[in-house]
Backbone as CSV, one residue per row, in Angstrom:
resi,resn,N_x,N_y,N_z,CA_x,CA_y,CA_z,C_x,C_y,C_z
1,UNK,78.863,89.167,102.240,78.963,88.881,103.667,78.963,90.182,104.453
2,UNK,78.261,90.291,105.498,78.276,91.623,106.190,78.621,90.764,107.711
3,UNK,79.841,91.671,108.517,80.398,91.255,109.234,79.831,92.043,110.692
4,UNK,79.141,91.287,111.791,78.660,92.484,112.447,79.506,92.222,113.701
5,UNK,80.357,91.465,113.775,81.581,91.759,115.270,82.692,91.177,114.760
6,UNK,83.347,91.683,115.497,84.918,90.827,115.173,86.057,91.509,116.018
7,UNK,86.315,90.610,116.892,87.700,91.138,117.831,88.562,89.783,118.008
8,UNK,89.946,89.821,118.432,90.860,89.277,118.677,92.423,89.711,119.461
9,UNK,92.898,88.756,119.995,93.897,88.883,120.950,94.864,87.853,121.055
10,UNK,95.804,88.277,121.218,97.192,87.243,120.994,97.706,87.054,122.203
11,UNK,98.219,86.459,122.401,99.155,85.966,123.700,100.275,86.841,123.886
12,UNK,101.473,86.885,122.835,102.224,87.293,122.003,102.794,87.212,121.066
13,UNK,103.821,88.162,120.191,103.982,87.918,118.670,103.836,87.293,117.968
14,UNK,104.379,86.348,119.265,104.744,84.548,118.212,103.559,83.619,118.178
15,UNK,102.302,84.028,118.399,100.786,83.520,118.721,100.589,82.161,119.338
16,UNK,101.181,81.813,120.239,101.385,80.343,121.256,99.862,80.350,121.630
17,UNK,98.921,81.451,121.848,97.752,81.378,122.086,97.213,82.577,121.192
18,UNK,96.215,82.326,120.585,95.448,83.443,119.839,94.186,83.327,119.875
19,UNK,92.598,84.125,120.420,91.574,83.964,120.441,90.920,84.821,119.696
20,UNK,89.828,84.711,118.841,89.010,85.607,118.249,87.507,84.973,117.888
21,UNK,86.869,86.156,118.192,85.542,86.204,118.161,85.266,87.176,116.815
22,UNK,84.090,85.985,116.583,83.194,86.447,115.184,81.836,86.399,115.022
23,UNK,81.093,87.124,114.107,79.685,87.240,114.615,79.256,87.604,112.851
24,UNK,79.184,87.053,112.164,78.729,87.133,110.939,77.552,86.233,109.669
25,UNK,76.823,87.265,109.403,75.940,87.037,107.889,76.177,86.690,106.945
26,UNK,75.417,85.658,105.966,75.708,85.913,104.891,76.669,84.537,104.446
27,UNK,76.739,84.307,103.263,77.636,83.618,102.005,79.232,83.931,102.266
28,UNK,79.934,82.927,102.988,81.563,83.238,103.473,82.196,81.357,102.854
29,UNK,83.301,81.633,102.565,83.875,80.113,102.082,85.425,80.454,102.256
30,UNK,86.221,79.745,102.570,87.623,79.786,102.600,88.037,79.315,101.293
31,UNK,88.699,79.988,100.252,88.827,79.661,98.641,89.531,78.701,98.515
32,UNK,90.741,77.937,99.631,91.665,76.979,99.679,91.463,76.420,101.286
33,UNK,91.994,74.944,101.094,92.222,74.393,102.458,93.713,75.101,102.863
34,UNK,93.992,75.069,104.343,95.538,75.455,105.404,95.632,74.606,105.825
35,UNK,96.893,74.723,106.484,97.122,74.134,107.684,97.605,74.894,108.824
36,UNK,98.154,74.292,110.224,98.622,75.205,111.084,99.610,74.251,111.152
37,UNK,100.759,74.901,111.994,101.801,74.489,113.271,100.739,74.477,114.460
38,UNK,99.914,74.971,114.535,99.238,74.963,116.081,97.757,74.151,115.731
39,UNK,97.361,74.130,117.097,96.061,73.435,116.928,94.857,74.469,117.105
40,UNK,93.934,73.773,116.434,92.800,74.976,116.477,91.505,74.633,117.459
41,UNK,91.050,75.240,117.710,89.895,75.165,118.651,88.300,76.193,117.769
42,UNK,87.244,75.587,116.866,86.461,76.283,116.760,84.867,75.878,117.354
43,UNK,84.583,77.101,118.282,83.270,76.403,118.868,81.998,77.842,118.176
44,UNK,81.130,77.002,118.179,79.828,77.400,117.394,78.911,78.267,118.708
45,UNK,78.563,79.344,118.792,77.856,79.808,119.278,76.431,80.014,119.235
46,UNK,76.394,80.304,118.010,74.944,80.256,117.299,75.051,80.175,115.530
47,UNK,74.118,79.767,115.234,74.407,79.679,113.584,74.925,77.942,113.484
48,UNK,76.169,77.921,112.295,76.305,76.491,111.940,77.813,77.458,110.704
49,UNK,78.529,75.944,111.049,79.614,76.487,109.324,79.908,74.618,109.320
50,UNK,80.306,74.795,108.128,80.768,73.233,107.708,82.298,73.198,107.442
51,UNK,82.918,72.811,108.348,84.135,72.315,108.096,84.484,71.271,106.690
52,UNK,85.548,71.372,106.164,86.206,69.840,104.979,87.515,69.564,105.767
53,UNK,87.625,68.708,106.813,88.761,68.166,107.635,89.600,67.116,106.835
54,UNK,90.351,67.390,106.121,91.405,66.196,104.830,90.280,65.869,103.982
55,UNK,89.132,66.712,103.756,88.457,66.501,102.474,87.089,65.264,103.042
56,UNK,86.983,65.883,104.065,85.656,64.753,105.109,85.107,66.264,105.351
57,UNK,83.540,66.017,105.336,82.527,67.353,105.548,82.078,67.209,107.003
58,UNK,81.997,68.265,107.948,81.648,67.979,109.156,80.958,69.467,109.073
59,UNK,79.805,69.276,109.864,79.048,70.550,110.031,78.833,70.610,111.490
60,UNK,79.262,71.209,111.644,79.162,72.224,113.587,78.279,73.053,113.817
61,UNK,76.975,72.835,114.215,75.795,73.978,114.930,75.795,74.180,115.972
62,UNK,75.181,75.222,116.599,75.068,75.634,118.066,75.578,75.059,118.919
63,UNK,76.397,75.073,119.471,77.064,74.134,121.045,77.658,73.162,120.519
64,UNK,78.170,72.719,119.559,78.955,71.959,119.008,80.563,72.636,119.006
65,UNK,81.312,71.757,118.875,82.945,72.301,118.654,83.996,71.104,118.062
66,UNK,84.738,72.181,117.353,85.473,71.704,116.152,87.532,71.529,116.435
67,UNK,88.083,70.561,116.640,89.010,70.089,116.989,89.799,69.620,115.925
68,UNK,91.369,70.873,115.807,91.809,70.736,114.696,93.285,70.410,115.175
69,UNK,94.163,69.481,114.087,95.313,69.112,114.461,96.384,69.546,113.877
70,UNK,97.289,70.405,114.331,98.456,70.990,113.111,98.845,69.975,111.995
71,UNK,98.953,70.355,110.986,98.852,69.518,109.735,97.393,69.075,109.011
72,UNK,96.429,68.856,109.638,95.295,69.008,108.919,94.966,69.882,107.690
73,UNK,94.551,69.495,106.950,94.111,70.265,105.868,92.665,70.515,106.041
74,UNK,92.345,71.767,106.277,91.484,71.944,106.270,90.634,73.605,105.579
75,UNK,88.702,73.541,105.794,88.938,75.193,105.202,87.295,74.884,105.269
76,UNK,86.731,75.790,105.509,85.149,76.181,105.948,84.163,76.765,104.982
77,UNK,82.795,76.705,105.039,82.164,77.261,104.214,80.857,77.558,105.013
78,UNK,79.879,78.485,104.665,78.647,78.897,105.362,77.854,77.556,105.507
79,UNK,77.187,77.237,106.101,75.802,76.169,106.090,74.378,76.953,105.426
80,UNK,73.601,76.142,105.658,72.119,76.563,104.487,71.929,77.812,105.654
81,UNK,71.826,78.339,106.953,71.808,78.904,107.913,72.708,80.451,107.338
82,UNK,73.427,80.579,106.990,73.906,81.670,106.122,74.493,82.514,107.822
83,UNK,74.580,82.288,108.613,75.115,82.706,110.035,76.015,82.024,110.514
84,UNK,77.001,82.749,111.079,77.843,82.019,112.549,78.182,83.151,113.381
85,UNK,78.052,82.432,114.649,78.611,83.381,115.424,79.940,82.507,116.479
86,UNK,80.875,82.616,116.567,82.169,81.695,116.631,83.234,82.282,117.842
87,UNK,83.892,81.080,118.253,84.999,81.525,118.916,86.154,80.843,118.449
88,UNK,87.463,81.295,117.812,88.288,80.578,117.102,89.857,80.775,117.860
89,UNK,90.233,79.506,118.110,91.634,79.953,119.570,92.439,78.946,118.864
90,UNK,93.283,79.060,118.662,95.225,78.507,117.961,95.768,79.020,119.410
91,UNK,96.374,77.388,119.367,97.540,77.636,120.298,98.403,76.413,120.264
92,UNK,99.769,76.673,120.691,101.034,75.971,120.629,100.887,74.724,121.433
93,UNK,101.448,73.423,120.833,101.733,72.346,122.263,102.752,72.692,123.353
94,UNK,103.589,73.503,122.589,104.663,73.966,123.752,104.051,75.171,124.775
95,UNK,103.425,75.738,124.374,102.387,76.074,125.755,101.813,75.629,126.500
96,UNK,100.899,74.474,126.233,100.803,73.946,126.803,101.502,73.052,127.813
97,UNK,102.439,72.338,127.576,103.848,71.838,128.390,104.473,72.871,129.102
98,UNK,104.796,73.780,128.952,105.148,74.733,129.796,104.420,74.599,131.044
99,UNK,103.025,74.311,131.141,102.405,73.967,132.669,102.706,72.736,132.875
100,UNK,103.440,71.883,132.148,103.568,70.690,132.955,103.123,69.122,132.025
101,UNK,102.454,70.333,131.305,101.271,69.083,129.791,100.271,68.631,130.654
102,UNK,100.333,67.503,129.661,99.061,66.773,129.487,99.316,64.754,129.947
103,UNK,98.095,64.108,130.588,98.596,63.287,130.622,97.660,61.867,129.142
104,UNK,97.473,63.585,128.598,97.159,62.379,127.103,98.029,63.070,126.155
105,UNK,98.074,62.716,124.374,98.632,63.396,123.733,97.451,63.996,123.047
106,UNK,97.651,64.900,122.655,96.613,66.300,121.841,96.437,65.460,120.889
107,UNK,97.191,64.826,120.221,96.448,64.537,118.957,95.411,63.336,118.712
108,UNK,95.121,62.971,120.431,93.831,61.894,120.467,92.473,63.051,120.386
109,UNK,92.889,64.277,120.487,91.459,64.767,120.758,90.924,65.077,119.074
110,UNK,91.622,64.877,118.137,90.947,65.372,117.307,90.994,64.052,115.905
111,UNK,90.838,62.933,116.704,90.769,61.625,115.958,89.754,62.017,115.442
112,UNK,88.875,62.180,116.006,87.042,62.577,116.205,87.207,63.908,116.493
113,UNK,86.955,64.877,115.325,86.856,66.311,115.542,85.776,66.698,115.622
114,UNK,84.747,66.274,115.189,83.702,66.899,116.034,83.123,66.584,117.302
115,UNK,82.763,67.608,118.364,82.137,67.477,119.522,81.273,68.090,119.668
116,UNK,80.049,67.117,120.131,78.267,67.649,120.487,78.177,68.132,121.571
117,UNK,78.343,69.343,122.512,78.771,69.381,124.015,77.199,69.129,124.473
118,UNK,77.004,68.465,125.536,75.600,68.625,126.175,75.602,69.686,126.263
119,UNK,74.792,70.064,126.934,74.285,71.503,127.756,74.873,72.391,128.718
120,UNK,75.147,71.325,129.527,75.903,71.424,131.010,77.205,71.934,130.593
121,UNK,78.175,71.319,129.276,79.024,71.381,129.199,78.908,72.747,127.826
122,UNK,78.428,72.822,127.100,78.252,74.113,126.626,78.470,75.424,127.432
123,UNK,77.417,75.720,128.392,77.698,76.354,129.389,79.229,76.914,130.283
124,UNK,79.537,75.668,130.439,81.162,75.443,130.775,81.906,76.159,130.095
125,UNK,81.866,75.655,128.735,83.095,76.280,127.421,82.940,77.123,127.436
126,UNK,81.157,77.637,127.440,81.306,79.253,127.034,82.205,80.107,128.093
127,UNK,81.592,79.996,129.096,82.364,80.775,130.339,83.951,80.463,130.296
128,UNK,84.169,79.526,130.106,85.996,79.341,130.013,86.493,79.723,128.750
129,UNK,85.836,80.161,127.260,86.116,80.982,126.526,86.141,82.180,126.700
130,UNK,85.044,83.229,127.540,85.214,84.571,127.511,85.928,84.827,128.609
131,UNK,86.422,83.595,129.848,86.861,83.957,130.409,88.565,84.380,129.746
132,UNK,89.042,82.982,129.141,90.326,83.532,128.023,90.100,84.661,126.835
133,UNK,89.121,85.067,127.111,89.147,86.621,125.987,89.662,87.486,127.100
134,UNK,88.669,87.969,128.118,89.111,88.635,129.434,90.692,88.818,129.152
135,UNK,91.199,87.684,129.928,92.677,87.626,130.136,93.353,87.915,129.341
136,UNK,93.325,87.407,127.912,94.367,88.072,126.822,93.686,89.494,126.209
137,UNK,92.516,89.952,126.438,92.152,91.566,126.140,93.274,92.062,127.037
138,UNK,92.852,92.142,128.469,93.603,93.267,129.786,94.877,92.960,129.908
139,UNK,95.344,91.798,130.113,96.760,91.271,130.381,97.105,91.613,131.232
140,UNK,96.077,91.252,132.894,96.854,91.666,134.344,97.612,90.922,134.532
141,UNK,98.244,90.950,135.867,99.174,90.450,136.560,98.589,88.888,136.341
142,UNK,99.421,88.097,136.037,99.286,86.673,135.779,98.498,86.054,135.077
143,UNK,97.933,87.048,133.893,97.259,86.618,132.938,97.953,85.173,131.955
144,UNK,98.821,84.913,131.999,99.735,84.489,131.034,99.424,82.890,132.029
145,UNK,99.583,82.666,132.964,99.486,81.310,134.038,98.046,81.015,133.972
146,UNK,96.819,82.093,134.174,96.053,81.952,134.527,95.263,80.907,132.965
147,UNK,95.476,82.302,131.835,95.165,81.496,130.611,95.097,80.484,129.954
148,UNK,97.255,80.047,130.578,97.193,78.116,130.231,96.210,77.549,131.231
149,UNK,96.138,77.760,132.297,95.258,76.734,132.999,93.569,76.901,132.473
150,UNK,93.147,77.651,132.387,91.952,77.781,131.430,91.571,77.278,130.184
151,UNK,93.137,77.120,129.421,93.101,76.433,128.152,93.479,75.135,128.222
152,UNK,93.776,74.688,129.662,94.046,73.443,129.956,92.932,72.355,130.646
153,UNK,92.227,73.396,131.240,90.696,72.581,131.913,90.396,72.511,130.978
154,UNK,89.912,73.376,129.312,88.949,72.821,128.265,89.607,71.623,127.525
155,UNK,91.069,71.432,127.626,91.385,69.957,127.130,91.238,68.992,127.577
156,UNK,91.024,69.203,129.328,91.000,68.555,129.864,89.215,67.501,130.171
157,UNK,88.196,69.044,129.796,86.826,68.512,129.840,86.451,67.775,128.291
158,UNK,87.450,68.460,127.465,86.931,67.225,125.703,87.757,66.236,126.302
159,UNK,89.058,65.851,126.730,89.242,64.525,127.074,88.486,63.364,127.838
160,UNK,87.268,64.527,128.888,86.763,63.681,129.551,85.690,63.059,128.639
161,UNK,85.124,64.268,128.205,84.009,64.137,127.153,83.901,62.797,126.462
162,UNK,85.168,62.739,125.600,85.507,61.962,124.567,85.346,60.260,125.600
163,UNK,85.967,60.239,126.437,85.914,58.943,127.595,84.459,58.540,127.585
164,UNK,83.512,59.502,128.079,82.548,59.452,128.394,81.504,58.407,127.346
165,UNK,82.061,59.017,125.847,81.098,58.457,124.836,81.482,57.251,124.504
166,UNK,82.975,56.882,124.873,83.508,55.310,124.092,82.288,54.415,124.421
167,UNK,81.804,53.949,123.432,81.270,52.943,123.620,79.644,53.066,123.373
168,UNK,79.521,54.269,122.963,77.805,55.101,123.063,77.882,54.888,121.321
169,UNK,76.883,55.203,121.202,76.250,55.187,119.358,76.713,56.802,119.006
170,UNK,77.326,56.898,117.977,77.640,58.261,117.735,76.047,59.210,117.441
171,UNK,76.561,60.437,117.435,75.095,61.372,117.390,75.040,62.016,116.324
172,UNK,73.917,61.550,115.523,73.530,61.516,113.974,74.624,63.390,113.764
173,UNK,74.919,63.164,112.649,75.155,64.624,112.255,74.390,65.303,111.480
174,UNK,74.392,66.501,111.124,73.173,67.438,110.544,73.803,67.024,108.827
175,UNK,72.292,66.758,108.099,72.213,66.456,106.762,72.712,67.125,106.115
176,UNK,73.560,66.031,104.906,74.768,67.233,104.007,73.825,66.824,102.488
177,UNK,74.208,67.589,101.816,73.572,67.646,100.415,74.163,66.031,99.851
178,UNK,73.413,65.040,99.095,73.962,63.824,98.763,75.792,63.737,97.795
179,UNK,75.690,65.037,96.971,76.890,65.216,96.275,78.068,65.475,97.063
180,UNK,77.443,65.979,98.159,78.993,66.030,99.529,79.586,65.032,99.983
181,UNK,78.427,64.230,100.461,78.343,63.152,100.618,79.703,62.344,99.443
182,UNK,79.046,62.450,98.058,80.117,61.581,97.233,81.407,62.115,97.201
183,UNK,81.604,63.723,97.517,82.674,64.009,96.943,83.450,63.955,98.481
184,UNK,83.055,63.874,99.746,83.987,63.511,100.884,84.012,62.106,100.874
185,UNK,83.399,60.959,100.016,84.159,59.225,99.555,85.061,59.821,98.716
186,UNK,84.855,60.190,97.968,86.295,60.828,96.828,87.347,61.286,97.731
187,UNK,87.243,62.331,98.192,88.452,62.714,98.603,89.129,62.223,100.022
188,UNK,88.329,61.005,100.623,88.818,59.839,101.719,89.585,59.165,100.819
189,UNK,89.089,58.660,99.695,89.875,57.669,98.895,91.054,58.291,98.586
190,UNK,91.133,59.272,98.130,92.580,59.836,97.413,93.616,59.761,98.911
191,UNK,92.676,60.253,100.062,93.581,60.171,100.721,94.641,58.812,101.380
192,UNK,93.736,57.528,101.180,94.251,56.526,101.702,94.930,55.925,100.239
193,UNK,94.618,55.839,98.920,95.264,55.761,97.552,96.146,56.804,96.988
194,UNK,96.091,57.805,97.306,97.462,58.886,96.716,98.762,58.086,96.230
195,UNK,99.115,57.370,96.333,100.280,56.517,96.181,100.097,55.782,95.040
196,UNK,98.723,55.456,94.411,98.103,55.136,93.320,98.336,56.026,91.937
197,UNK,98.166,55.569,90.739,98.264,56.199,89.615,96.880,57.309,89.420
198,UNK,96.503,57.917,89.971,94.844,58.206,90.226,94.127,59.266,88.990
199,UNK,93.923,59.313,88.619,93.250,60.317,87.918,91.711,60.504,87.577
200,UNK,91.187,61.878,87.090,90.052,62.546,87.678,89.224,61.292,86.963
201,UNK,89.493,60.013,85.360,88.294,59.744,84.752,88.215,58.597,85.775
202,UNK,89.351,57.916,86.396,89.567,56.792,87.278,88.250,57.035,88.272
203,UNK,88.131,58.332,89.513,87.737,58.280,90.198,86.084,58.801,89.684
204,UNK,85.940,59.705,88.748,84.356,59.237,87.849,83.894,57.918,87.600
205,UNK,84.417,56.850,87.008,84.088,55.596,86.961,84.028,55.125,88.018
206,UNK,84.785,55.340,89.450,84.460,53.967,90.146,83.316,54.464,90.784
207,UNK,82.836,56.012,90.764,82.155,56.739,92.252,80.975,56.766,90.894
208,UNK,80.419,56.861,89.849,79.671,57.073,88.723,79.151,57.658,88.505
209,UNK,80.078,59.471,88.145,80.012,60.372,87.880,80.102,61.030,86.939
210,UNK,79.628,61.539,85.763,80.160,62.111,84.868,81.829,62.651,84.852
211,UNK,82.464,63.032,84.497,83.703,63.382,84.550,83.576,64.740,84.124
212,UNK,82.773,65.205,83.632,82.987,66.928,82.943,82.177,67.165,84.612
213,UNK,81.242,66.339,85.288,80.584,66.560,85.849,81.410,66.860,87.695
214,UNK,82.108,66.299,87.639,83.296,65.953,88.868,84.186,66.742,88.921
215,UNK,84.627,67.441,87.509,85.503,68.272,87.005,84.814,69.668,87.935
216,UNK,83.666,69.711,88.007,83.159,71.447,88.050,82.511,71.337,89.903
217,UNK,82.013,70.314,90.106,81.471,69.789,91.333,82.936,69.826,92.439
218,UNK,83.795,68.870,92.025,84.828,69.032,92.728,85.524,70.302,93.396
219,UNK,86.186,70.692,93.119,86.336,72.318,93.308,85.263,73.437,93.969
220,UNK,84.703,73.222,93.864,83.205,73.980,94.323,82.979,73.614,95.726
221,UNK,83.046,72.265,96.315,82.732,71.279,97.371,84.131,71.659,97.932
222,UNK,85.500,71.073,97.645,86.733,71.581,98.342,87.459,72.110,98.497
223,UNK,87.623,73.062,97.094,88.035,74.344,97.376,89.597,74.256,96.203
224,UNK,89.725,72.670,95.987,90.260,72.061,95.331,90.269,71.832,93.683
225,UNK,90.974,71.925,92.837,90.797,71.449,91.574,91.428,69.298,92.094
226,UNK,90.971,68.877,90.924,90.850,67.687,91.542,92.778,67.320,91.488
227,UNK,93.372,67.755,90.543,95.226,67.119,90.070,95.540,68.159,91.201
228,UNK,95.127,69.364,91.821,95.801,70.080,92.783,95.769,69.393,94.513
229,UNK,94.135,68.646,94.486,93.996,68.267,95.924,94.987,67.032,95.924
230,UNK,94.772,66.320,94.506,95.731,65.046,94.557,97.413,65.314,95.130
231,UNK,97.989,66.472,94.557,99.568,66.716,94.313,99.204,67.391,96.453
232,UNK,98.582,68.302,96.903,98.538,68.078,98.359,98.429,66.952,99.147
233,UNK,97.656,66.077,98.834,98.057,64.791,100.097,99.708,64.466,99.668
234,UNK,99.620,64.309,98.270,101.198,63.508,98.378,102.053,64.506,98.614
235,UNK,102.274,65.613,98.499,103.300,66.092,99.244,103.346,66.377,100.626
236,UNK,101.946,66.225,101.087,102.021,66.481,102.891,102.660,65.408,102.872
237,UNK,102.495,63.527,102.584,103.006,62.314,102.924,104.639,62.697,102.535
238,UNK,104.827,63.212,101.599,106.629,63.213,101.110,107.095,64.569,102.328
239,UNK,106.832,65.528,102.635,107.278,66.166,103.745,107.340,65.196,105.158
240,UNK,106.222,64.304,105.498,106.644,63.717,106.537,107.843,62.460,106.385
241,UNK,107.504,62.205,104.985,108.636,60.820,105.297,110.253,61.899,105.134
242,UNK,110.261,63.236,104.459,111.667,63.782,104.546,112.046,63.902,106.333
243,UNK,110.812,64.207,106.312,111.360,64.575,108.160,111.828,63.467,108.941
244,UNK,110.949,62.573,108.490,111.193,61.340,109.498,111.843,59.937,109.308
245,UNK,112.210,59.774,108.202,112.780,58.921,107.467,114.054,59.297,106.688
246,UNK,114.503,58.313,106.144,115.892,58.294,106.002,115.858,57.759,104.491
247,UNK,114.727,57.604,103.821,114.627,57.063,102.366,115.613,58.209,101.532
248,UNK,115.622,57.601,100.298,116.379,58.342,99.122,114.811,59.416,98.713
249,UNK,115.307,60.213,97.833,114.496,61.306,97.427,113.374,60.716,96.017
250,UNK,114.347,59.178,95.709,113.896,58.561,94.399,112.671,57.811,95.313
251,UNK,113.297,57.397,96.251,112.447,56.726,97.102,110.906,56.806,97.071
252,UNK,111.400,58.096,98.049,109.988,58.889,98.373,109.354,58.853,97.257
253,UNK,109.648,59.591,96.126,108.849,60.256,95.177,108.080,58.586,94.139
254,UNK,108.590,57.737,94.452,107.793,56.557,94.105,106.934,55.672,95.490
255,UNK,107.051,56.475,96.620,106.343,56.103,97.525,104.679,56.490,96.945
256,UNK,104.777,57.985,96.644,104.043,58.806,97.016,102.972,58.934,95.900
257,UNK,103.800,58.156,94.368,103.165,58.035,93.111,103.423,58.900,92.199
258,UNK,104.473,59.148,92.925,105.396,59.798,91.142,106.524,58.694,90.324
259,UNK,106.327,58.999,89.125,106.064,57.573,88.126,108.075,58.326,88.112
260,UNK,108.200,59.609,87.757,109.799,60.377,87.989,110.081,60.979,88.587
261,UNK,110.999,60.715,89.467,111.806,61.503,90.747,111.693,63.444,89.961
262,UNK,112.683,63.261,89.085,112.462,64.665,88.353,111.379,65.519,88.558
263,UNK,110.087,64.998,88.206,109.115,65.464,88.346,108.249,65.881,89.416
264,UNK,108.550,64.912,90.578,107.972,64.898,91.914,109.429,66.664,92.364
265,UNK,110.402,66.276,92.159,111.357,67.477,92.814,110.776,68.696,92.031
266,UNK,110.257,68.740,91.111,110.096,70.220,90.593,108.747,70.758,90.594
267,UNK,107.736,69.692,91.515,107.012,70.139,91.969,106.696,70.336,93.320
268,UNK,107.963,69.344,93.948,108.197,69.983,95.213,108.061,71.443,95.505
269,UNK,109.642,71.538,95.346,110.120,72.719,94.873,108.808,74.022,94.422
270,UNK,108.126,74.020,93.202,106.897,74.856,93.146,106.191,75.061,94.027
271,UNK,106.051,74.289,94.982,104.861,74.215,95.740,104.929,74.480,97.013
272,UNK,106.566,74.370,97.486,107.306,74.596,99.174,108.049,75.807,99.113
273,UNK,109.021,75.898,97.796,109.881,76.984,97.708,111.386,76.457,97.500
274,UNK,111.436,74.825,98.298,112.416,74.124,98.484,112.448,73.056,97.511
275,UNK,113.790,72.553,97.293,113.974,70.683,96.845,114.117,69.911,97.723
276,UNK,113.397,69.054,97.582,113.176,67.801,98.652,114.679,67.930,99.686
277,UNK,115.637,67.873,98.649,117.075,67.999,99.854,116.891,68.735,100.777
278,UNK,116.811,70.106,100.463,117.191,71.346,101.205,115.682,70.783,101.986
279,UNK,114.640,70.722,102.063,113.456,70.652,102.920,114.044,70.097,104.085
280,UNK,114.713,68.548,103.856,115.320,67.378,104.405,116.012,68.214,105.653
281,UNK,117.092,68.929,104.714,118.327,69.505,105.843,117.866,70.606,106.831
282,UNK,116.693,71.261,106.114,116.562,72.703,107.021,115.755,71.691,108.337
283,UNK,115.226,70.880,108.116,114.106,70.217,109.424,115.315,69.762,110.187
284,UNK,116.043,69.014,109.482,117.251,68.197,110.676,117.924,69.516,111.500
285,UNK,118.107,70.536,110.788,118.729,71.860,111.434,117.690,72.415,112.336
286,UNK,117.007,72.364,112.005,115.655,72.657,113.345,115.899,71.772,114.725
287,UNK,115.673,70.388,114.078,115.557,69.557,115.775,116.800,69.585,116.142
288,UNK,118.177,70.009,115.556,119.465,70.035,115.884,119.399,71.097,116.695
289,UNK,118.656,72.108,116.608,118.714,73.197,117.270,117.721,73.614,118.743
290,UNK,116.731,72.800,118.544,115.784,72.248,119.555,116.174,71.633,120.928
């Protein structure tokens, strides 16, 4: 990969807003899916990259933009185009509220993460993107007011956006290789079955795949070994029910398709740093403190 721009700018420390621009060649892949606390904003300038949004393939070209929701799992790879040139902005909901919010919730905008902007509205973003580079490069006098409201008209024009199309025929997306195709049904399924006994020969037979063949394909496509992407959905689902629920720990861990509590905690634990308990208590100590 040869990288021919790259700048970025923070809001402050604590990155409530962060923008960066990229301009790069070449063979690039994110080796694992993330997630954020914040939401992401990636719009396509020129070139193309393919998003895996919870293990669904979405490809974003020119004037297109990509709408991400804290907690998403997600992670990118080049398109046949071997270019992007990008604008990539994280920022906090509590920044946003600080002006006052929103009178939708953020997380309708990225039901449907991808967006085709017309023309008109391409145009728009771009200018209200470099205009938020501007502001967080110099940091004049009221850069900080001026920025949310800038980052608040572009939520405000995908909300309209999104209105606009209810009810329109969606707009074909750019052709994915047929094996993507199978392996984003695979990894939809795990996501709505995780709670299932699942394993890699299970999901070869029903999708009719070789299994040595799924074994090497898999991973390659998500970035995933197939028992690793499985043990991520169910522990994103067992982190939300600790947070939000009041189940036992035996509970959960047979919610989620662990056959022994034991086993689900010590891979908690591997995989957070925490045991399901302590996860439990440090979140309640958070909103206690909130």
């Amino acid at each position: 990969m040869h990288n021919l721009a790259a700048v970025g700018y923070s809001l402050d420390p604590q990155e409530s807003v962060r923008i960066h621009y990229l301009r790069q060649v070449g063979y690039s892949a994110m080796p694992r899916y993330h997630s954020h606390v914040s939401y992401e904003i990636f719009y396509v300038q020129d070139g193309g990259r393919t998003y895996f949004i919870n293990g669904t393939a979405v490809h974003a070209g020119k004037g297109d933009l990509v709408f991400i929701c804290p907690t998403d799992l997600h992670r990118t790879v080049s398109t046949d185009e071997l270019r992007c040139e990008r604008i990539l902005i994280n920022f906090t909901e509590e920044f946003i509220r600080q002006g006052g919010g929103l009178m939708f919730p953020l997380q309708e905008l990225g039901r449907d993460p991808l967006y085709r902007l017309p023309p008109e509205d391409q145009t728009a973003v771009e200018e209200c993107l470099q205009n938020l580079l501007t502001e967080l490069q110099h940091q004049e006098a009221g850069y900080i007011e001026y920025s949310r409201c800038l980052l608040t008209g572009l939520l405000i024009r995908l909300y309209r956006l999104r209105r606009r199309e209810q009810g329109q025929p969606a707009v074909p997306t750019t052709t994915m290789h047929p094996m993507e195709y199978k392996i984003t049904e695979i990894a939809r399924y795990i996501n709505e079955h995780y709670a299932e006994p699942l394993t890699l020969q299970d999901m070869a037979e029903l999708f009719y795949i070789s299994p040595s063949y799924l074994c090497r394909i898999f991973p390659r496509i998500t970035g995933f070994h197939f028992r690793e992407y499985l043990q991520t959905i169910r522990l994103r689902a067992a982190r939300q029910l600790l947070r939000d629920s009041t189940l036992s720990v035996a509970l959960i861990a047979e919610r989620i398709g662990y056959a022994h509590t034991a086993n689900f905690s010590m891979t908690f634990k591997k995989l957070t740093g925490h045991t399901p308990s302590q996860y439990r208590v440090m979140n309640r100590q958070k909103r206690s403190v909130q």
